[in-house]
Structure formats: C-alpha cells, structure tokens
N, CA, C and O atoms as CSV, one atom per row, in Angstrom:
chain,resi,resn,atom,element,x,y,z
A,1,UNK,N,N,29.852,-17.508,-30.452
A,1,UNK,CA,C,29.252,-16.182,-30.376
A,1,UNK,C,C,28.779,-15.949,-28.943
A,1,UNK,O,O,27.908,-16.555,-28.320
A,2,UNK,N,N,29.458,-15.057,-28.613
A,2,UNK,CA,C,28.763,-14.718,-26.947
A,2,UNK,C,C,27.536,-14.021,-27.273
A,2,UNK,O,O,26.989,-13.652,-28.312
A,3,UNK,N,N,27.204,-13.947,-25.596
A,3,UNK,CA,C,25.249,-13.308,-25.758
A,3,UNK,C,C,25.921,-11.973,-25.231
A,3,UNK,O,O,26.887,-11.750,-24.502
A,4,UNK,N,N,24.824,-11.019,-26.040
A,4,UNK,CA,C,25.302,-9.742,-25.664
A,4,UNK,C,C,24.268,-9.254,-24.478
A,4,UNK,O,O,23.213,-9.833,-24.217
A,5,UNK,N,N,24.765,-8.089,-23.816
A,5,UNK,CA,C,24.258,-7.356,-22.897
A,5,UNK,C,C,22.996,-7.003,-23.074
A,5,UNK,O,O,22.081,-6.966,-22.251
A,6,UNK,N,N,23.004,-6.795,-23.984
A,6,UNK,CA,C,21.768,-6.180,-23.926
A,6,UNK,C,C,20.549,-7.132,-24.683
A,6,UNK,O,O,19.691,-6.566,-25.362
A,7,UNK,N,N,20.547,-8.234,-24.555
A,7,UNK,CA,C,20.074,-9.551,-25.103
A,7,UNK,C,C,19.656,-10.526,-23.263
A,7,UNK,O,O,18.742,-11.170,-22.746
A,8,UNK,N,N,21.071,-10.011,-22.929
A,8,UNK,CA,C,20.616,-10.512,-21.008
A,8,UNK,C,C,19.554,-10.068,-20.228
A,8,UNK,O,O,18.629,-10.593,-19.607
A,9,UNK,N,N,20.154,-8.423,-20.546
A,9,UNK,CA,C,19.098,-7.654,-19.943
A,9,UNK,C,C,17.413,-8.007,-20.359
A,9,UNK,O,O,16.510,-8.179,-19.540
A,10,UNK,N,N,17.311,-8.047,-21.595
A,10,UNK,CA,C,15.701,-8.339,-22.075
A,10,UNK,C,C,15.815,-9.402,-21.904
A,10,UNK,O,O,14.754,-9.714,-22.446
A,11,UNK,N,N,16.339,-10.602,-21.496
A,11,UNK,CA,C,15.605,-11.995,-20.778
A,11,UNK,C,C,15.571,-11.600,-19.314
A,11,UNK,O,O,15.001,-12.347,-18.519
A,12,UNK,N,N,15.956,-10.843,-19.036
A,12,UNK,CA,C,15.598,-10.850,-17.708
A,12,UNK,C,C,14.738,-9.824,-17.374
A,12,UNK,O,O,14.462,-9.676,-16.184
A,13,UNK,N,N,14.245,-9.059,-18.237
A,13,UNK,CA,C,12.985,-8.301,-18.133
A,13,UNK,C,C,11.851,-8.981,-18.961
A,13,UNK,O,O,10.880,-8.332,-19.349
A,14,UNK,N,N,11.997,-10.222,-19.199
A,14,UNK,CA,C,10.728,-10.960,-19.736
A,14,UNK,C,C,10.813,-12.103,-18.507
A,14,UNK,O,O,9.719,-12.650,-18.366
A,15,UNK,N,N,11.579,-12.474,-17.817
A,15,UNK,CA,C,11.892,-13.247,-16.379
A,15,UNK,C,C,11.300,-12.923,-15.362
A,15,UNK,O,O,10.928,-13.660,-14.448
A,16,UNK,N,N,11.143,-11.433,-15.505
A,16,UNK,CA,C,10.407,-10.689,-13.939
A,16,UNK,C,C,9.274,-11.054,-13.783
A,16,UNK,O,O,9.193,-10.889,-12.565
A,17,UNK,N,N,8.168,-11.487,-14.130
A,17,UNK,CA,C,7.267,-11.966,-13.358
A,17,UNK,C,C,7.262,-13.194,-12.508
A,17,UNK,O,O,6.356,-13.532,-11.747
A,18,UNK,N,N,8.730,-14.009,-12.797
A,18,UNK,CA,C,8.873,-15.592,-12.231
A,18,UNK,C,C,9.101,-14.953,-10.601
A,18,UNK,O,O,8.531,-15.730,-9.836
A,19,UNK,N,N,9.618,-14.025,-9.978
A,19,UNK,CA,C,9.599,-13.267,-8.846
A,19,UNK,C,C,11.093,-12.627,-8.695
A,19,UNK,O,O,11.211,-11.584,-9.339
A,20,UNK,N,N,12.351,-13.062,-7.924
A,20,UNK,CA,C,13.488,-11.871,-8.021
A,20,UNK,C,C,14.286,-12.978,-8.403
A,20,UNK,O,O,14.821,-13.897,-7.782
A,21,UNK,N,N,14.202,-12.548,-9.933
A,21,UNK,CA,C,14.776,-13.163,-10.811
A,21,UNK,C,C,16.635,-12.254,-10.964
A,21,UNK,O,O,16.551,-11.034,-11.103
A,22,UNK,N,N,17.788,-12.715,-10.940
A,22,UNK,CA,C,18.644,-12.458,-11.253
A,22,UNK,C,C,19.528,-12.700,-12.534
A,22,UNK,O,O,19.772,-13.890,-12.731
A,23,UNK,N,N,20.041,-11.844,-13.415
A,23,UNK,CA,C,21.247,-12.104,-14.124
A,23,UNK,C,C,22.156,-11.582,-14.232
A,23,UNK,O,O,22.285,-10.360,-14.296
A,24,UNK,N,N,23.368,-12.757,-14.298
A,24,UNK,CA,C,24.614,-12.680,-13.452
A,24,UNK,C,C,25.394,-12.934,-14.574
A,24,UNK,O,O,24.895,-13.718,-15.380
A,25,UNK,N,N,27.163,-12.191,-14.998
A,25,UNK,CA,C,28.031,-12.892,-15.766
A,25,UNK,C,C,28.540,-14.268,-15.181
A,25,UNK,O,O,28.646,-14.448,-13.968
A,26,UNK,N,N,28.841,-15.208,-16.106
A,26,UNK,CA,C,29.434,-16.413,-16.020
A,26,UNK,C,C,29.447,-17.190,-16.913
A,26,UNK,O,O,28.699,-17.709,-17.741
A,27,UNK,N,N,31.193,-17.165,-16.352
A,27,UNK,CA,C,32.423,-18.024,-17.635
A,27,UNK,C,C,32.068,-17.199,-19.078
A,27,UNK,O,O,31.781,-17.926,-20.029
A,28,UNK,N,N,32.068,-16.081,-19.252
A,28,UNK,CA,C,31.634,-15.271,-20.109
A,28,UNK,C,C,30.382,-15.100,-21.189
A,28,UNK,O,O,30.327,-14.398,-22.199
A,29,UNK,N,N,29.347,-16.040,-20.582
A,29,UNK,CA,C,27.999,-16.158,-20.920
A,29,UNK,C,C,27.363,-15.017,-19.344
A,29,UNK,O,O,27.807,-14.060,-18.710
A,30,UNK,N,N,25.999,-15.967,-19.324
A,30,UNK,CA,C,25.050,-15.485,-18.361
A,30,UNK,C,C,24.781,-16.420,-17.521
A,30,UNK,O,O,24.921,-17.602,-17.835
A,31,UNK,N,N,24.317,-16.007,-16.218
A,31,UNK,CA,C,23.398,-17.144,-15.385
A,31,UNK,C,C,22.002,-16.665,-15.006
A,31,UNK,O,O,21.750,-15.461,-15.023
A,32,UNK,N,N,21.202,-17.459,-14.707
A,32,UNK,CA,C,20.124,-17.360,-14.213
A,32,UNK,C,C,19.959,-17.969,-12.846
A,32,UNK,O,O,20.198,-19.150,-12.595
A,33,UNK,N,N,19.517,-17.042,-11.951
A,33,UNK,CA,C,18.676,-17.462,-10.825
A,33,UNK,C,C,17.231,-16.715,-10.681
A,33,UNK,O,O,16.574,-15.913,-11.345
A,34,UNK,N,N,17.136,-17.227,-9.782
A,34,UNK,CA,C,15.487,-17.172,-9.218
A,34,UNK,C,C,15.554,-17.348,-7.857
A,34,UNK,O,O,16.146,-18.347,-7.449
A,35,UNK,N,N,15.137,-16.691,-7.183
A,35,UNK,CA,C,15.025,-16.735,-5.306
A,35,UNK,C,C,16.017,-17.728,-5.226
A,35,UNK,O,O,15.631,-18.897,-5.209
A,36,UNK,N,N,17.653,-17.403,-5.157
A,36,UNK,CA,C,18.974,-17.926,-4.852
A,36,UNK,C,C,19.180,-18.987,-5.523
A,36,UNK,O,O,20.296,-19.482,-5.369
A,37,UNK,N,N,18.156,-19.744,-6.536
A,37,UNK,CA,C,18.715,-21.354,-7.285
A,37,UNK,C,C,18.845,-20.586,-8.395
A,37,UNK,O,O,18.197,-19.646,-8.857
A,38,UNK,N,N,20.160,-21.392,-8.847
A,38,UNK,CA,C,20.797,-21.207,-10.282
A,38,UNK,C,C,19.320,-22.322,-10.866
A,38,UNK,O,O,18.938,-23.359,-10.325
A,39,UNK,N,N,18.808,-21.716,-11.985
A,39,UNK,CA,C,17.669,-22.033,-12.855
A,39,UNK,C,C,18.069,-22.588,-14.350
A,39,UNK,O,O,17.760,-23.652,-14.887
A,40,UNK,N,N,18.943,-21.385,-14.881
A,40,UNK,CA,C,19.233,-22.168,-16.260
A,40,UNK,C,C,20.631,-20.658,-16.662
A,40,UNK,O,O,21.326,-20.022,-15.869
A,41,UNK,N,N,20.548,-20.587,-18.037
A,41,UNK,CA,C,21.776,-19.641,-18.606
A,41,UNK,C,C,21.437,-19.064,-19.556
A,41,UNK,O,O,20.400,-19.308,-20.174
A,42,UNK,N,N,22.126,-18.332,-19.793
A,42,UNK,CA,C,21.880,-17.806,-21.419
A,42,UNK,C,C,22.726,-17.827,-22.123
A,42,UNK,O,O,23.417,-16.906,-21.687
A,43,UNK,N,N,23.396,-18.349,-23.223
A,43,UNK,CA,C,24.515,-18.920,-23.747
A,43,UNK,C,C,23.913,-18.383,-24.939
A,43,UNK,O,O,22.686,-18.399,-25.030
A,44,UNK,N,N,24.917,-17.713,-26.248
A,44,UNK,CA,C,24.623,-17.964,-27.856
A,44,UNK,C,C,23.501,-17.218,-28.259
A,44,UNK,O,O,22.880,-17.518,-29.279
A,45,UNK,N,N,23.015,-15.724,-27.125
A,45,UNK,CA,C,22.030,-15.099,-27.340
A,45,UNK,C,C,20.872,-16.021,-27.167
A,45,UNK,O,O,19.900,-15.619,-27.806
A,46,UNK,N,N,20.624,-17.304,-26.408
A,46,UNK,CA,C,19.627,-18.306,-26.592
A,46,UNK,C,C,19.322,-18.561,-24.979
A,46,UNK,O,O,20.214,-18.194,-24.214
A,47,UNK,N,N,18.422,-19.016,-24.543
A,47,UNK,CA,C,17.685,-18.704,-23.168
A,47,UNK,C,C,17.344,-20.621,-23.057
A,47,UNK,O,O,16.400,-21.352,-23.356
A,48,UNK,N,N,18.711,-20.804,-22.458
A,48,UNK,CA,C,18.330,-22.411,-21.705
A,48,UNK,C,C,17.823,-22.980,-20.323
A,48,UNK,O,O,18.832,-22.884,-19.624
A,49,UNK,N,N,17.114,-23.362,-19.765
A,49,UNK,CA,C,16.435,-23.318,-18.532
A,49,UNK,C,C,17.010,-25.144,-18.321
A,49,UNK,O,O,17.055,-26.076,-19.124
A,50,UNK,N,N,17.417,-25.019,-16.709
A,50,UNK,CA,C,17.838,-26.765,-16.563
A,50,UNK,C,C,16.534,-27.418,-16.815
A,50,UNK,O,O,15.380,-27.006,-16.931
A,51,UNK,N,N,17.310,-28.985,-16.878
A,51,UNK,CA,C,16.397,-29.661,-16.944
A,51,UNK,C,C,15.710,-30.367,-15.654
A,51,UNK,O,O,16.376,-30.861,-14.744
A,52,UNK,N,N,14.484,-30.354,-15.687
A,52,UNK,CA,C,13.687,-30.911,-14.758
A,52,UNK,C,C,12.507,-32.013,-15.114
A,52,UNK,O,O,12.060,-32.083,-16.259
A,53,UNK,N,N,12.158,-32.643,-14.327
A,53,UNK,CA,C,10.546,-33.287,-14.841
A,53,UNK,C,C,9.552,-32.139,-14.397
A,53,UNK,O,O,8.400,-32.114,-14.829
A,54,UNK,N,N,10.004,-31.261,-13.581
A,54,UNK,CA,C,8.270,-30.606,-13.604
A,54,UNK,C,C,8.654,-29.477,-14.348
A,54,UNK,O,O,8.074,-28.440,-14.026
A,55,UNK,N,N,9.648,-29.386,-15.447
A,55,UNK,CA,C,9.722,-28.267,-16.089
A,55,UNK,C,C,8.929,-28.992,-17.749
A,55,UNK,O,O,8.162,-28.508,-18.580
A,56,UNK,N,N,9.517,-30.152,-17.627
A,56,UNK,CA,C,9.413,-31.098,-18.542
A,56,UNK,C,C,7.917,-31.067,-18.861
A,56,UNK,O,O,7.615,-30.811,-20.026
A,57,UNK,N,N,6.879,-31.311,-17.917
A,57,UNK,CA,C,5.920,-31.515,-17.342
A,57,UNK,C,C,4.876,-30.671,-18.212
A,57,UNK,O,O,3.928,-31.012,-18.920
A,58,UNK,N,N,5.448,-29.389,-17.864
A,58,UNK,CA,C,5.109,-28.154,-17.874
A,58,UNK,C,C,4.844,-27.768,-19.430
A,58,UNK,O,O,3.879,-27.220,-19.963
A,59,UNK,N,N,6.205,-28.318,-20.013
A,59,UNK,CA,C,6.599,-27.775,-21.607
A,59,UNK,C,C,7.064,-28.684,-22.251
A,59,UNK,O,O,8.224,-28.603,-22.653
A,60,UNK,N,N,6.243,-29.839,-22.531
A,60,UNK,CA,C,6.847,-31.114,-22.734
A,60,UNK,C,C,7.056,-30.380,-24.589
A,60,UNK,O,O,7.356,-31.459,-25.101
A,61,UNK,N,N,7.086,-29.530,-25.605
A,61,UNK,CA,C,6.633,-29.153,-26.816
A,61,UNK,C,C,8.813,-28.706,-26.732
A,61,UNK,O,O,9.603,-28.821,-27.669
A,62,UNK,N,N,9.025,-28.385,-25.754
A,62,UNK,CA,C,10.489,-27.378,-25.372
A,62,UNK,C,C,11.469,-28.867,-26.342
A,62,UNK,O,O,11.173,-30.060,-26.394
A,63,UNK,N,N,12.366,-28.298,-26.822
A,63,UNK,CA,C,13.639,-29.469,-27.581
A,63,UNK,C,C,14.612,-28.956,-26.535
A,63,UNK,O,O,14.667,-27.777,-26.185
A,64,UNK,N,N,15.492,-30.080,-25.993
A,64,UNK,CA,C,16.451,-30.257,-25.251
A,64,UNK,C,C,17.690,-29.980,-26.024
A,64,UNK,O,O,17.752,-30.485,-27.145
A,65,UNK,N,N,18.817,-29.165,-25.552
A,65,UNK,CA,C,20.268,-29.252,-26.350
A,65,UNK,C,C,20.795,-28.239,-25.172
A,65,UNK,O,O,20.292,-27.379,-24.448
A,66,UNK,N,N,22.023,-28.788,-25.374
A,66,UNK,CA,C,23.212,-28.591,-24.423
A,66,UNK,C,C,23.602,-27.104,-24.780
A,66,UNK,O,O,23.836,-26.735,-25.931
A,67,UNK,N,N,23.659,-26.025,-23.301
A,67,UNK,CA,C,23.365,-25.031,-23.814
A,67,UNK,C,C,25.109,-24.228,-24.552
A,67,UNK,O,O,25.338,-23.222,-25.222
A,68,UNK,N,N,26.257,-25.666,-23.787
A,68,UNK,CA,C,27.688,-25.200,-24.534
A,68,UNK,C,C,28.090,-26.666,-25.043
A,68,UNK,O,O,27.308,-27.583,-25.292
A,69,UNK,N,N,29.341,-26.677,-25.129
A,69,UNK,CA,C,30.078,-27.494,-25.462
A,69,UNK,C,C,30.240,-28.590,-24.221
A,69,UNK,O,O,30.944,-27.929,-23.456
A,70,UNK,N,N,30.062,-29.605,-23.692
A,70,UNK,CA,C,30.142,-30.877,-22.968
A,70,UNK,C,C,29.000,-30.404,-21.483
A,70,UNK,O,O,29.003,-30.873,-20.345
A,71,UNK,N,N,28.210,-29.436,-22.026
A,71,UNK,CA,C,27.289,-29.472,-21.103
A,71,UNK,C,C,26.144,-30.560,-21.324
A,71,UNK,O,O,25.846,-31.177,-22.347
A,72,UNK,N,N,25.582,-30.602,-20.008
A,72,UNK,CA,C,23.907,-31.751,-20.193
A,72,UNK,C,C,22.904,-30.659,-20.750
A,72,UNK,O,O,22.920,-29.429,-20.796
A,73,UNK,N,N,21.774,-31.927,-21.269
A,73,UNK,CA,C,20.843,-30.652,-21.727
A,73,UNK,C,C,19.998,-30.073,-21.193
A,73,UNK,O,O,19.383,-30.721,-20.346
A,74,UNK,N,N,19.606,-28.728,-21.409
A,74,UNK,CA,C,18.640,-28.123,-20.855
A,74,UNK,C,C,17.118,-28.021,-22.146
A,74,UNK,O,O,16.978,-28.435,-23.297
A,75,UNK,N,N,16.351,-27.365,-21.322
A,75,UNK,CA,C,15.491,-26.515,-22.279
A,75,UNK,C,C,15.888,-25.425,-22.856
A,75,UNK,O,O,16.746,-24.586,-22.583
A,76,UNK,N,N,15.064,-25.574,-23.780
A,76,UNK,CA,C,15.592,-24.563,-24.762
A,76,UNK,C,C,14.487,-23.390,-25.115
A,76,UNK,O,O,13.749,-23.600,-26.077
A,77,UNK,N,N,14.372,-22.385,-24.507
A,77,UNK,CA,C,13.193,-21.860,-24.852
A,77,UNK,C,C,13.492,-20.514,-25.868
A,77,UNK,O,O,14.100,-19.460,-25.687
A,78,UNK,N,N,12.762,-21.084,-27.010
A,78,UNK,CA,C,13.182,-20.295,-28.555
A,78,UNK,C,C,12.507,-19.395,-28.923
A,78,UNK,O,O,12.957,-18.561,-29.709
A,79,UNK,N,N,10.968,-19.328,-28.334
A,79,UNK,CA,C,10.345,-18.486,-27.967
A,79,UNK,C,C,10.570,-17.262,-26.927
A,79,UNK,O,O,9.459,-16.766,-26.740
A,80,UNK,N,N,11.473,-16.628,-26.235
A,80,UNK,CA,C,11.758,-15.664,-24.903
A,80,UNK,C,C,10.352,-14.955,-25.379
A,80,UNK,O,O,9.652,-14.937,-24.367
A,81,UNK,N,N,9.690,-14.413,-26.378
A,81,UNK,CA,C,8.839,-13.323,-26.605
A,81,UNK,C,C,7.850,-13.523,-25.823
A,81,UNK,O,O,7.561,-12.483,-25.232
A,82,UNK,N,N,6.970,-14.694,-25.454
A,82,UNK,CA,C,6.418,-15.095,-24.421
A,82,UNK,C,C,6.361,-15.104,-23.328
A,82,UNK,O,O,6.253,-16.260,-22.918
A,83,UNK,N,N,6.379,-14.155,-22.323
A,83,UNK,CA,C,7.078,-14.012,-21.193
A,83,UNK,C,C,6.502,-14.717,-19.818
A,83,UNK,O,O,7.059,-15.152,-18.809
A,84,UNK,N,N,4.533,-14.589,-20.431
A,84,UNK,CA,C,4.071,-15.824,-19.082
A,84,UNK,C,C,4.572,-16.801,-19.297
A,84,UNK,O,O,5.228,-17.373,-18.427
A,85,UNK,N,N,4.431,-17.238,-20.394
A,85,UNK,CA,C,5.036,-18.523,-20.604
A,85,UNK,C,C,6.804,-19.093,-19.798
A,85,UNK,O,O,7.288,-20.050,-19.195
A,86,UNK,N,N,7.163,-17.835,-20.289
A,86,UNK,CA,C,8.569,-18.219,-20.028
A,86,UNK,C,C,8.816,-18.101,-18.345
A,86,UNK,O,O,9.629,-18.829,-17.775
A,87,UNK,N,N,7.963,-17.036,-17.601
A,87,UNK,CA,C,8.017,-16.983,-16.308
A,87,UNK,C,C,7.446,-18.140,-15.638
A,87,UNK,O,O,7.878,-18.287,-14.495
A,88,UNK,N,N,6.675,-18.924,-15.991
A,88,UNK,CA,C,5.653,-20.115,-15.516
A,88,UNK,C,C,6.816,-20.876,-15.490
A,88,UNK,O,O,7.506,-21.002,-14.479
A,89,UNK,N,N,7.107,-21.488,-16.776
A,89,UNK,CA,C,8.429,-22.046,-16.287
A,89,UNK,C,C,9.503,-22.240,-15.148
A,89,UNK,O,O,10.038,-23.088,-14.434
A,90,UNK,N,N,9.469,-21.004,-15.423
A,90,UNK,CA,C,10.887,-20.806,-14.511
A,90,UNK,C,C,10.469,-20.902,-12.772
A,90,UNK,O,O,11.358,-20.939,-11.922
A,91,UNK,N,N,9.210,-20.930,-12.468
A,91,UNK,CA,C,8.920,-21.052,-11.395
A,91,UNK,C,C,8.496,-22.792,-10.971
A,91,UNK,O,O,8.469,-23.344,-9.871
A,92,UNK,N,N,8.276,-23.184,-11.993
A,92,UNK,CA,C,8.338,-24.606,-12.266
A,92,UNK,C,C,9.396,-25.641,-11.731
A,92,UNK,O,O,9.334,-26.632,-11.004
A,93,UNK,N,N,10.439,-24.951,-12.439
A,93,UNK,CA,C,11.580,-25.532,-12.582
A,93,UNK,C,C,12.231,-24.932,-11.172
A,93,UNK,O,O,13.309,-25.432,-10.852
A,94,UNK,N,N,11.719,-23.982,-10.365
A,94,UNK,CA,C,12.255,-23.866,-9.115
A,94,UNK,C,C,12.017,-24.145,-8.506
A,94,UNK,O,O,12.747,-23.911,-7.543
A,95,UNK,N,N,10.486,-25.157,-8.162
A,95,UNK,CA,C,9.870,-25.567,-7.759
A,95,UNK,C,C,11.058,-27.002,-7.386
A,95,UNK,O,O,11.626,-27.382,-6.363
A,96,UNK,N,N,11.027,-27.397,-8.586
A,96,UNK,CA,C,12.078,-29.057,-8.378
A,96,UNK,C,C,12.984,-28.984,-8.002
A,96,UNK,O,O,13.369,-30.007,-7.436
A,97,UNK,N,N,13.809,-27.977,-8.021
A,97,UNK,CA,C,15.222,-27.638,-7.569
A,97,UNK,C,C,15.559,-27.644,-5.828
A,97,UNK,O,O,15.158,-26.741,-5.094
A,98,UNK,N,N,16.351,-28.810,-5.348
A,98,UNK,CA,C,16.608,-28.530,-4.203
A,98,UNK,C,C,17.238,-26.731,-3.631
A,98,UNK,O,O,17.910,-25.940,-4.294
A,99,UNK,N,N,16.744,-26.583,-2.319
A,99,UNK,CA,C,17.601,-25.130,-1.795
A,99,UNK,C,C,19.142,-25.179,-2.421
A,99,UNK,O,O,19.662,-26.295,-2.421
A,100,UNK,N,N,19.526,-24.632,-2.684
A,100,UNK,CA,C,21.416,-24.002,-2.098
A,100,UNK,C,C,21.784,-24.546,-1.429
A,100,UNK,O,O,21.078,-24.626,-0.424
A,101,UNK,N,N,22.939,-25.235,-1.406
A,101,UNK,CA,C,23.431,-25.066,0.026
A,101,UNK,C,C,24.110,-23.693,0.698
A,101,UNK,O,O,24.588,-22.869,-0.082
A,102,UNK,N,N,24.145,-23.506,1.744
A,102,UNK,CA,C,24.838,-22.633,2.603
A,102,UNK,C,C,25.860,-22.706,2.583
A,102,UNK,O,O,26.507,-23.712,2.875
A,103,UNK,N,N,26.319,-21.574,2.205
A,103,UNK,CA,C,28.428,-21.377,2.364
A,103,UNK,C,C,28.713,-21.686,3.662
A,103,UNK,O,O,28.047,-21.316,4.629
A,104,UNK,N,N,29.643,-22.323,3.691
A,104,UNK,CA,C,30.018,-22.290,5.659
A,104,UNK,C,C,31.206,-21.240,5.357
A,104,UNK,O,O,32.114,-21.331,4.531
A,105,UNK,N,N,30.840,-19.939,6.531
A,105,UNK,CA,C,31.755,-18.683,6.471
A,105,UNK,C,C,33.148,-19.131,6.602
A,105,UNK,O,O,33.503,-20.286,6.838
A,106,UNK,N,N,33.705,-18.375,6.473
A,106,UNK,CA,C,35.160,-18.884,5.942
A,106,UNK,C,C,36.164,-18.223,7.728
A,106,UNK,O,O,35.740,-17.259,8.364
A,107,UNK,N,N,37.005,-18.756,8.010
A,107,UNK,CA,C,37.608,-18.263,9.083
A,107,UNK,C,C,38.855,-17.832,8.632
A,107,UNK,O,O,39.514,-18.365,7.739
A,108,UNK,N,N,39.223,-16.625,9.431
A,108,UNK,CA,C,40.066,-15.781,9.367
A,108,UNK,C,C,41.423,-16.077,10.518
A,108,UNK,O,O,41.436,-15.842,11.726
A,109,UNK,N,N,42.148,-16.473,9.941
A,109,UNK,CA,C,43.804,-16.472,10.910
A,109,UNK,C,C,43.900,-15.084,11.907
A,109,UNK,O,O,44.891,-14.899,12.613
C-alpha cells in the first residue's frame, strides 16, 4: 500500500516545528529531510524516522521495524498526532546525523 499525498503532506505539517523540514517523492514512497539530512521516510501511510542513539535516547518507548522490505530499522512513530513530540525528535535525530556530503559539480565537455 503506498502512502498517499495527502497523508505526506500532514506529516509534514506536524514536522514544521523541527525547522525546514522537507517532503520529497522517493522510489514511490516519501522522504524526509530536515536542514539538507535525509532524517527518516514515510512508507505504508506510517512515519519512520532513522535510527540513532540520540533518537533512541530521546524515545527509548518508539518499536523499531524496517520501514520496507530488506530495509534496516528505523523508528516508528505511531503516534504522528503529537507533533512536539514528533518535531523533538526529529531534531534529535539531526543532531547525530553527520552533514551531506557535497556533490562535486559535474563538468561539462
């Protein structure tokens, strides 16, 4: 079962207080970022956040499960209605997350 549109959209208007929170299509689910780190997804209408220890930390109560098929697990937050909650998180968990790396621009022939 894919997550619908309009299931993205309201996690990511319960996301906005974590700061410029993005959601993005991918592989025909959702992604999540947060100030440029991919954070977690939304898969199955269900709101998975990676896994971290200071997310862990944070929400040690959260059950872990893989948010597809041969993925690692994330959090699972089953609650979205919570939105400090769910924004605390997510700033948590961006907290642990190394930067991005930088694209190196691509050269042109």
């Amino acid at each position: 079962m894919a997550t619908s549109e309009e299931f993205a959209r309201y996690i990511g208007d319960q996301l906005a207080a974590a700061g410029a929170v993005e959601i993005k299509r991918l592989f025909g689910e959702y992604g999540v970022w947060l100030e440029g780190k991919f954070v977690g997804c939304i898969c199955d209408d269900q709101l998975f956040i990676k896994n971290t220890p200071a997310g862990r930390a944070f929400a040690p109560g959260l059950r872990l499960a893989p948010p597809y098929e041969g993925a690692g697990d994330a959090l699972l937050v089953e609650d979205p209605e919570d939105a400090a909650f769910a924004a605390e998180l997510l700033r948590h968990t961006w907290a642990a997350l190394p930067a991005p790396r930088r694209k190196k621009p691509t050269q042109k022939n």
